[in-house]
MIKOLDO-164074 format. One line per field, with one value per residue: residue number from 0; x, y, z of N, C-alpha, C in turn. Coordinates in steps of 0.02 Angstrom, whole numbers. Layout:
// MIKOLDO-164074
k <- c(NUM | ...)
n_x <- c(X | ...)
n_y <- c(Y | ...)
n_z <- c(Z | ...)
ca_x <- c(X | ...)
ca_y <- c(Y | ...)
ca_z <- c(Z | ...)
c_x <- c(X | ...)
c_y <- c(Y | ...)
c_z <- c(Z | ...)
END
This chain:
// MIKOLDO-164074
k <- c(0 | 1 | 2 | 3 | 4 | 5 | 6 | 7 | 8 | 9 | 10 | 11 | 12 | 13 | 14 | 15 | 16 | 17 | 18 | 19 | 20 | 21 | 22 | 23 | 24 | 25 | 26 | 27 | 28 | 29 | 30 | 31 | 32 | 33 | 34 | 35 | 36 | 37 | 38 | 39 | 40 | 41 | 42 | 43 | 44 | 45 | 46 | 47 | 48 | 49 | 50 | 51 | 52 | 53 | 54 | 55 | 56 | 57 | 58 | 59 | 60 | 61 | 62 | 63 | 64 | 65 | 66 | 67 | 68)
n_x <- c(-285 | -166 | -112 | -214 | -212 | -68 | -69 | -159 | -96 | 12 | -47 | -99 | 27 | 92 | -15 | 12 | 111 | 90 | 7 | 112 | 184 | 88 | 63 | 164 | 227 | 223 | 285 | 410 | 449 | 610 | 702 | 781 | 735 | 623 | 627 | 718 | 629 | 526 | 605 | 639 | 538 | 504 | 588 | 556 | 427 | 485 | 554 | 452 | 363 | 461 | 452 | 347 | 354 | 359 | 369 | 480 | 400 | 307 | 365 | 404 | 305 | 219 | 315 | 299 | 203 | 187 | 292 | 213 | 123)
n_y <- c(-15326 | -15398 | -15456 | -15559 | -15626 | -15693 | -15757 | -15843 | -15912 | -15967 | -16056 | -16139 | -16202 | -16261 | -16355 | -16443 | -16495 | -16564 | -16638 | -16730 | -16768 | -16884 | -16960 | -17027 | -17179 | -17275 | -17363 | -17468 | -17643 | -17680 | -17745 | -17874 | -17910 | -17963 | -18071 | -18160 | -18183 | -18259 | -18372 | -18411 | -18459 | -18542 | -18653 | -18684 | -18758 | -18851 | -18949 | -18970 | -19063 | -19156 | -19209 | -19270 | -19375 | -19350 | -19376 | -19303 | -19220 | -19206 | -19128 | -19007 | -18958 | -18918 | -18829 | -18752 | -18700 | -18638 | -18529 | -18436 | -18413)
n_z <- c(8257 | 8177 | 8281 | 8340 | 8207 | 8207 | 8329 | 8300 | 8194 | 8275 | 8353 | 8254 | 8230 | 8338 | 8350 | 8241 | 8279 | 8384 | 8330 | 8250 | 8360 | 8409 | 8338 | 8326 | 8375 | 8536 | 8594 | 8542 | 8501 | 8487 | 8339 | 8347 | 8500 | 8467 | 8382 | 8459 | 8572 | 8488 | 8436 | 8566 | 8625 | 8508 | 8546 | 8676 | 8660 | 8566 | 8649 | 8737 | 8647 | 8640 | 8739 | 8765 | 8665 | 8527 | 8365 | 8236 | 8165 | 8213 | 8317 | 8243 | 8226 | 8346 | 8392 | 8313 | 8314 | 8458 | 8456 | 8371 | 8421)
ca_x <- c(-302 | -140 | -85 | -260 | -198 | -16 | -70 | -213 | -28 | 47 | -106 | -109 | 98 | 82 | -75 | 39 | 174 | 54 | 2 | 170 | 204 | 36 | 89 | 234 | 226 | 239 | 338 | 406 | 521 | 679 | 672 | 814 | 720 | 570 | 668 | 726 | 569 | 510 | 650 | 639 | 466 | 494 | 628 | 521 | 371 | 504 | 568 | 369 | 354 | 502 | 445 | 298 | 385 | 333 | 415 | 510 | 346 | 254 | 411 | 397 | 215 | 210 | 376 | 298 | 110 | 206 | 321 | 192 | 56)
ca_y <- c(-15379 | -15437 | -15498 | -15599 | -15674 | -15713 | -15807 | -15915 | -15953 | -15986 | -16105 | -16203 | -16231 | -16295 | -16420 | -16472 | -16507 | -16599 | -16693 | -16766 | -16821 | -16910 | -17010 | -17058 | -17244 | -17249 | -17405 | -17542 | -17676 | -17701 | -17813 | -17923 | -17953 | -17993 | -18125 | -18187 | -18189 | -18289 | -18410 | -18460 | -18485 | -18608 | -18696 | -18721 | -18809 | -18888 | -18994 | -19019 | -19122 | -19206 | -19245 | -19311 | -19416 | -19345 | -19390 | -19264 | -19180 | -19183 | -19072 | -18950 | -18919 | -18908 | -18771 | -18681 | -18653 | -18613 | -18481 | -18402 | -18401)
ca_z <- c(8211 | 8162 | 8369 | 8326 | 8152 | 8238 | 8376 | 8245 | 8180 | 8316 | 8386 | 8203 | 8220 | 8374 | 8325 | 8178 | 8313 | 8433 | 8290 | 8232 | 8410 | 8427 | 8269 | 8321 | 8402 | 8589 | 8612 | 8501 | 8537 | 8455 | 8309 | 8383 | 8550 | 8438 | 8350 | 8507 | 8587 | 8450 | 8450 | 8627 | 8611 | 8487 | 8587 | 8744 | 8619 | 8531 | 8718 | 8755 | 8598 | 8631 | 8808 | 8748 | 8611 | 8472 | 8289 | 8223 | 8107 | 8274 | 8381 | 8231 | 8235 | 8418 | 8410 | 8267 | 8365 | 8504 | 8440 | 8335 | 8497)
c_x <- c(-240 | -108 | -149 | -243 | -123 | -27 | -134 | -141 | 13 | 14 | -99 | -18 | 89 | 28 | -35 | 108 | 150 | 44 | 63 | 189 | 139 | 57 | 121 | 226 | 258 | 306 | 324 | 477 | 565 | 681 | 707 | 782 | 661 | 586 | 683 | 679 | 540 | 545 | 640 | 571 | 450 | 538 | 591 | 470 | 412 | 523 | 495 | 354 | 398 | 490 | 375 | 302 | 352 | 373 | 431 | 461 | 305 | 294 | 406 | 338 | 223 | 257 | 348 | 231 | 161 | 269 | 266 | 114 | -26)
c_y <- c(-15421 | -15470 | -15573 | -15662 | -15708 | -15750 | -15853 | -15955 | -15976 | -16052 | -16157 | -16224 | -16280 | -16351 | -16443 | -16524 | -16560 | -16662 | -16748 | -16828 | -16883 | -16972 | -17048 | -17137 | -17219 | -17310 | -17448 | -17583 | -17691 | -17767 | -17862 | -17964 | -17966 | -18052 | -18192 | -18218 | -18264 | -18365 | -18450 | -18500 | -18565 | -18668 | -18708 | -18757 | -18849 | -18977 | -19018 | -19055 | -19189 | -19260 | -19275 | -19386 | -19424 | -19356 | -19331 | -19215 | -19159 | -19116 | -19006 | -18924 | -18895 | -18833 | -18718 | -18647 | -18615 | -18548 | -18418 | -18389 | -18421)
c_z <- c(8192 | 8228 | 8343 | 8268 | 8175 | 8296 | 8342 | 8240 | 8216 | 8341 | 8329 | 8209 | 8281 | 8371 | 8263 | 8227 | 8357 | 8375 | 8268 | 8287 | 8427 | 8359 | 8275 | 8376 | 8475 | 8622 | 8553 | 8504 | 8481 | 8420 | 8328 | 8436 | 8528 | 8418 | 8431 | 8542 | 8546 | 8440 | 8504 | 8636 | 8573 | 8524 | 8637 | 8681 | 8566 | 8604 | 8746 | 8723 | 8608 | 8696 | 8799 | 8698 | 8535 | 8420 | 8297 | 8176 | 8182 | 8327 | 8327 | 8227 | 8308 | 8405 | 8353 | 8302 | 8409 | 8499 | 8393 | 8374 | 8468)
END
């Protein structure tokens, strides 16, 4: 009986252990190359406005859609 109650405990540590890792995020990108990301984004839709000849209210609309998808 107690081999029986020692491996219950053994089975719930391990499901406590499984659990943690299952929690845990599998990827996430680096808030820098998020930023970045974000950035360039707006720089290419900022040069399509401009190549269109948009005012200066029209290149930041265009660069803010386009950075924010």
């Amino acid at each position: 009986m107690p081999e029986m109650i020692q491996s219950l405990l053994q089975a719930m540590r391990f499901q406590e252990g499984r659990q943690a890792v299952l929690e845990q995020p599998q990827f996430q990108v680096p808030f820098l190359l998020d930023y970045l990301a974000v950035f360039l984004w707006a720089v290419s839709g900022a040069i399509v406005g401009m190549h269109k000849r948009y005012d200066f209210a029209g290149v930041l609309v265009v660069a803010i859609l386009a950075s924010t998808g």
